[in-house]
C-alpha atoms as a printed R data frame, in Angstrom:
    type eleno elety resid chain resno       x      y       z
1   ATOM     1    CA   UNK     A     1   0.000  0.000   0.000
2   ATOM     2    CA   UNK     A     2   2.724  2.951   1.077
3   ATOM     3    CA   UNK     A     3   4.549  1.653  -1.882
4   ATOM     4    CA   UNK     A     4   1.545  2.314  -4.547
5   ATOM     5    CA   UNK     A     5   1.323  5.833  -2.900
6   ATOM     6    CA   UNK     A     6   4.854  6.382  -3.265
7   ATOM     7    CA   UNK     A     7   4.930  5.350  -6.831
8   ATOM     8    CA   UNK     A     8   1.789  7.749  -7.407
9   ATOM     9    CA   UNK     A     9   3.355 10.661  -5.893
10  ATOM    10    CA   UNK     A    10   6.324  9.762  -8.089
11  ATOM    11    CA   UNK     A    11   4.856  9.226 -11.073
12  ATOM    12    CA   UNK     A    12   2.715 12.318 -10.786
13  ATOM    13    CA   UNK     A    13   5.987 14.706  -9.910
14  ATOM    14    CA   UNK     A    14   7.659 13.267 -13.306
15  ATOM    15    CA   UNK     A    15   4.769 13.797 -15.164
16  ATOM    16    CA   UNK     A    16   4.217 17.264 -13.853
17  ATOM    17    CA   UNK     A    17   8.176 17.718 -14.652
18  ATOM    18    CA   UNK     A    18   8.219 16.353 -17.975
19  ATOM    19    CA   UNK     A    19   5.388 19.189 -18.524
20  ATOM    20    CA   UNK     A    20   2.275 16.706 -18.774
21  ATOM    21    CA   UNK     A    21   0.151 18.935 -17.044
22  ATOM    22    CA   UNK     A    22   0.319 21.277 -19.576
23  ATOM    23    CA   UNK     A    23  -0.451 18.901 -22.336
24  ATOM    24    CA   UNK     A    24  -3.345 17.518 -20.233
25  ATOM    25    CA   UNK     A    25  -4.654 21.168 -19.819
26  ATOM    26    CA   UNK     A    26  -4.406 21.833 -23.451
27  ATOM    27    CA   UNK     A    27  -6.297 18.944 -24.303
28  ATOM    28    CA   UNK     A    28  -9.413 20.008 -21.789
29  ATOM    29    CA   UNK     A    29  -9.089 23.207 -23.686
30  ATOM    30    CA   UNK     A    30  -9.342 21.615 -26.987
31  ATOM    31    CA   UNK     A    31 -12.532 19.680 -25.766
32  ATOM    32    CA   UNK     A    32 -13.976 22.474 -24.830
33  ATOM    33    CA   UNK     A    33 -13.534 24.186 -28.237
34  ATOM    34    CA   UNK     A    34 -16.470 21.539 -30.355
35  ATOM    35    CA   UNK     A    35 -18.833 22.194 -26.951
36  ATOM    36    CA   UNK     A    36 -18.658 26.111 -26.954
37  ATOM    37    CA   UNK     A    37 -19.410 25.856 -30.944
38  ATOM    38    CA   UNK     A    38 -22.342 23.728 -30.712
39  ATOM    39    CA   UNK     A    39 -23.438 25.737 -27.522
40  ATOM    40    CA   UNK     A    40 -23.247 28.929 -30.063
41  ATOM    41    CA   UNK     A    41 -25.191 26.956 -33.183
42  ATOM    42    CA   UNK     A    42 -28.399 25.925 -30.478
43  ATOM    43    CA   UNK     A    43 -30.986 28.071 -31.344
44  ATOM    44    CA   UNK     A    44 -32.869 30.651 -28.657
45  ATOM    45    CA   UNK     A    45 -36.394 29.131 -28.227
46  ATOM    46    CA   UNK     A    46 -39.245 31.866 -26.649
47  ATOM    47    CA   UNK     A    47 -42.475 31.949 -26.012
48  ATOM    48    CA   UNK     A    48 -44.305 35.092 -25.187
49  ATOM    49    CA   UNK     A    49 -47.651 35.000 -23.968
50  ATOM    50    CA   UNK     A    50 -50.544 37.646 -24.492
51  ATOM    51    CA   UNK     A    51 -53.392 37.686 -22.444
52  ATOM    52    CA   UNK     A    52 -54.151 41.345 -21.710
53  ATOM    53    CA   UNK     A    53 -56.213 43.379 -23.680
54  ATOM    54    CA   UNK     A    54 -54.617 46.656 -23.570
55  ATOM    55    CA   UNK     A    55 -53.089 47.135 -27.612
56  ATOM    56    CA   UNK     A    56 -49.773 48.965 -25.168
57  ATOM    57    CA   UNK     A    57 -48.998 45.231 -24.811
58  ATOM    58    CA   UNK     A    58 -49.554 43.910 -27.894
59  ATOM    59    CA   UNK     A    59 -47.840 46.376 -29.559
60  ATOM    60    CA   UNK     A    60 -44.818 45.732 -26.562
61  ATOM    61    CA   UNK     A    61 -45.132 42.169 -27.231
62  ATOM    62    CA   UNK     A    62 -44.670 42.221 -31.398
63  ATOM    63    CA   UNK     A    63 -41.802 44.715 -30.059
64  ATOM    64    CA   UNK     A    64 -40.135 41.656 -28.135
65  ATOM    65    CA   UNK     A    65 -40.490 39.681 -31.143
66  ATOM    66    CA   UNK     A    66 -38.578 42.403 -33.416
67  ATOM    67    CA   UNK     A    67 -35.850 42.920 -30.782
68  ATOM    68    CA   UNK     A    68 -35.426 39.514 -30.171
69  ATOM    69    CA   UNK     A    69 -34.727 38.755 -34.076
70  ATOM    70    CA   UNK     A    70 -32.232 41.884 -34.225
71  ATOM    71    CA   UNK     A    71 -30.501 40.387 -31.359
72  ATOM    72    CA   UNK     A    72 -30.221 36.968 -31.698
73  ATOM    73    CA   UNK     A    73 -30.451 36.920 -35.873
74  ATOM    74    CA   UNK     A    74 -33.874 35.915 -36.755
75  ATOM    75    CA   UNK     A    75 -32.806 32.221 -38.088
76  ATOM    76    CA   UNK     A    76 -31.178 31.742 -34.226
77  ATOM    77    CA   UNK     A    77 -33.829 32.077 -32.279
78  ATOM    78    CA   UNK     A    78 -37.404 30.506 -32.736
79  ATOM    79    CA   UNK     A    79 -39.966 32.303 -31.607
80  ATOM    80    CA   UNK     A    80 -43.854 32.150 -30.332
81  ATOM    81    CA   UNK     A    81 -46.291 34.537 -29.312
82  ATOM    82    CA   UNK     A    82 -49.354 32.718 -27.493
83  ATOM    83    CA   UNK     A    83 -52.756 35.150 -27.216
84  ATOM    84    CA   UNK     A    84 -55.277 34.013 -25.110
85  ATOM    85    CA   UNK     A    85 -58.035 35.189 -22.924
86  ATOM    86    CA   UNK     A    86 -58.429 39.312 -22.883
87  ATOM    87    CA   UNK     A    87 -55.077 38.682 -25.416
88  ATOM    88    CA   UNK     A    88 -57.255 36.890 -28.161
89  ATOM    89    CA   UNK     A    89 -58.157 40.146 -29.458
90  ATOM    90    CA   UNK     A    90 -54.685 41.218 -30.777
91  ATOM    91    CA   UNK     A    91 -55.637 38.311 -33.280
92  ATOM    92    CA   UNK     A    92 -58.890 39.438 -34.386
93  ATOM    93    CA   UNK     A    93 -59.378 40.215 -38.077
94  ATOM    94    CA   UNK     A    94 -60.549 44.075 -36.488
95  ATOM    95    CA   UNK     A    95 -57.216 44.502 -34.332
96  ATOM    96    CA   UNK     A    96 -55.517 47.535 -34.024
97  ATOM    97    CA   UNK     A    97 -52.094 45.552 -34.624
98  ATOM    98    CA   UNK     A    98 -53.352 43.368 -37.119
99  ATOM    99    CA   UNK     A    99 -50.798 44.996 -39.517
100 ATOM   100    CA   UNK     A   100 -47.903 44.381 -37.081
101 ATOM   101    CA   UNK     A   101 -49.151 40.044 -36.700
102 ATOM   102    CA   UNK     A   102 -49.142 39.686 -39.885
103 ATOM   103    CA   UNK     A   103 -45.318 41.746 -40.381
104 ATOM   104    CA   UNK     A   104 -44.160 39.087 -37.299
105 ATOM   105    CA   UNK     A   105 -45.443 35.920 -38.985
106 ATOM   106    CA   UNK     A   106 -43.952 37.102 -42.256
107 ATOM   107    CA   UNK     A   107 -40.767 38.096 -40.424
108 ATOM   108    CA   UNK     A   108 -40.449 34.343 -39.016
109 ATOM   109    CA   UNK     A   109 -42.264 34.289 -35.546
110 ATOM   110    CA   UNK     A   110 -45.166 32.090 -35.582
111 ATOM   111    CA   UNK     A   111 -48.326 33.716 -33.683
112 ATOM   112    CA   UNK     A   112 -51.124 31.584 -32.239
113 ATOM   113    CA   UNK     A   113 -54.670 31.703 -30.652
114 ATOM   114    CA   UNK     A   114 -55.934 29.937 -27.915
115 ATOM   115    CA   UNK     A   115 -59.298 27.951 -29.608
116 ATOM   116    CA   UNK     A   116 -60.708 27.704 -25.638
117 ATOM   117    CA   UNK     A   117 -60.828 31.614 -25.633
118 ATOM   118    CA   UNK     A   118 -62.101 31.460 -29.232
119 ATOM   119    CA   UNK     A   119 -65.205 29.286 -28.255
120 ATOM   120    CA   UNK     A   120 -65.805 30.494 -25.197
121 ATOM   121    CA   UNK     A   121 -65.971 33.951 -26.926
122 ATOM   122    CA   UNK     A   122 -67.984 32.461 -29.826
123 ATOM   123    CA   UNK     A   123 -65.260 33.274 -32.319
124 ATOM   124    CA   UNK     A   124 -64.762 31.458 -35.518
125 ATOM   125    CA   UNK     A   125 -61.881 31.022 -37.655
126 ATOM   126    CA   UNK     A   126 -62.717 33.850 -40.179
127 ATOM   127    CA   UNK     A   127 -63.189 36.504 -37.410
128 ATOM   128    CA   UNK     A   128 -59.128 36.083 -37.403
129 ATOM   129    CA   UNK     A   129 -56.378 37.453 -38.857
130 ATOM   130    CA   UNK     A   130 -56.188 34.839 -41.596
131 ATOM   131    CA   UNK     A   131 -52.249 34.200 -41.002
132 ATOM   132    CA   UNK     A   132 -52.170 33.081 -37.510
133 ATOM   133    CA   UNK     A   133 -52.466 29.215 -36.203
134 ATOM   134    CA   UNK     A   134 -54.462 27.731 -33.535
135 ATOM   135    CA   UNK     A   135 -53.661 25.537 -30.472
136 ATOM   136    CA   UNK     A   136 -56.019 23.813 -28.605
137 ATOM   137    CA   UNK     A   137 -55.302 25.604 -25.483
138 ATOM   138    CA   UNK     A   138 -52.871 28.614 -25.008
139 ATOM   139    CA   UNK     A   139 -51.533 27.984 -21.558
140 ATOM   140    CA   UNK     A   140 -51.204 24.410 -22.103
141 ATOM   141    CA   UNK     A   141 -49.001 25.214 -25.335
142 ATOM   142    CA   UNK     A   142 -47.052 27.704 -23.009
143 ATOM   143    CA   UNK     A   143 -46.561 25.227 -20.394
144 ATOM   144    CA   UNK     A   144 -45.111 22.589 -22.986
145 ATOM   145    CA   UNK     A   145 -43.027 24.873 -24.590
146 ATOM   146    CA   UNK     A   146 -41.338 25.624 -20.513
147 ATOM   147    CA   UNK     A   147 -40.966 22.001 -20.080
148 ATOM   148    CA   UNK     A   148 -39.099 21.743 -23.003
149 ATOM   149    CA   UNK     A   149 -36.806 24.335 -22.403
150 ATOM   150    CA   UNK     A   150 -38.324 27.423 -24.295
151 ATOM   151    CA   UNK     A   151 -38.052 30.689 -22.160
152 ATOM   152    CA   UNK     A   152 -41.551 32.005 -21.452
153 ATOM   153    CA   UNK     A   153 -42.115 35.842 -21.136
154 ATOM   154    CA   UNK     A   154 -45.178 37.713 -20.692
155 ATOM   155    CA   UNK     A   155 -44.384 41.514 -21.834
């Protein structure tokens, strides 16, 4: 046993002498280098959700979107905006920002609304903007995009 720790302690001073630490450090470094560039390829992932009515926040939150896109470079970051309850009418074919959904979806966001608001509102497909998607239930998409990692903001 003192023998095998003697030999260690040997070993370990030669090594360190012959400069092997410094080849053992380099080599961390190096496989660090292939992590830190596929850290920097992963795309951002947000979801942003709307359920106010005031048009101040839907205009702030199609403002996210934009400076999120300048930021990150619109094909890094993938990006949601979820409008449901008092929210749903920032995707009505009469909104005040209806101009500004459809300049988001065409910029690359994708913008949905909430069919549980829509039905318990009695609103159809066609009183929508006709370039937004559905989901079955807004804070249950929200909720799935958290668990999978997407950063959820509510502007």
């Amino acid at each position: 046993m003192l023998r095998s720790k003697i030999a260690v302690v040997l070993l370990s001073g030669a090594l360190g002498s012959m400069g092997f630490h410094s080849i053992a450090w380099a080599g961390a470094e190096a496989a660090k280098a292939p992590a830190q560039a596929a850290s920097q390829a992963v795309k951002e992932k947000v979801v942003l959700q709307v359920s106010d009515g005031d048009p101040k926040t839907w205009n702030q939150a199609l403002n996210v979107v934009k400076n999120l896109q300048q930021a990150y470079g619109k094909d890094k970051v993938d990006i949601e905006v979820v409008a449901f309850g008092n929210g749903i009418g920032m995707l009505k074919m009469d909104s005040e920002v209806g101009n500004r959904v459809g300049e988001t979806i065409d910029g690359g966001a994708k913008v949905y609304a909430c069919q549980n608001t829509m039905r318990g509102r009695k609103l159809t497909k066609e009183d929508m903007l006709a370039t937004v998607g559905y989901v079955p239930a807004g804070i249950v998409e929200i909720i799935n995009k958290q668990r999978e990692g997407w950063a959820v903001v509510r502007p």
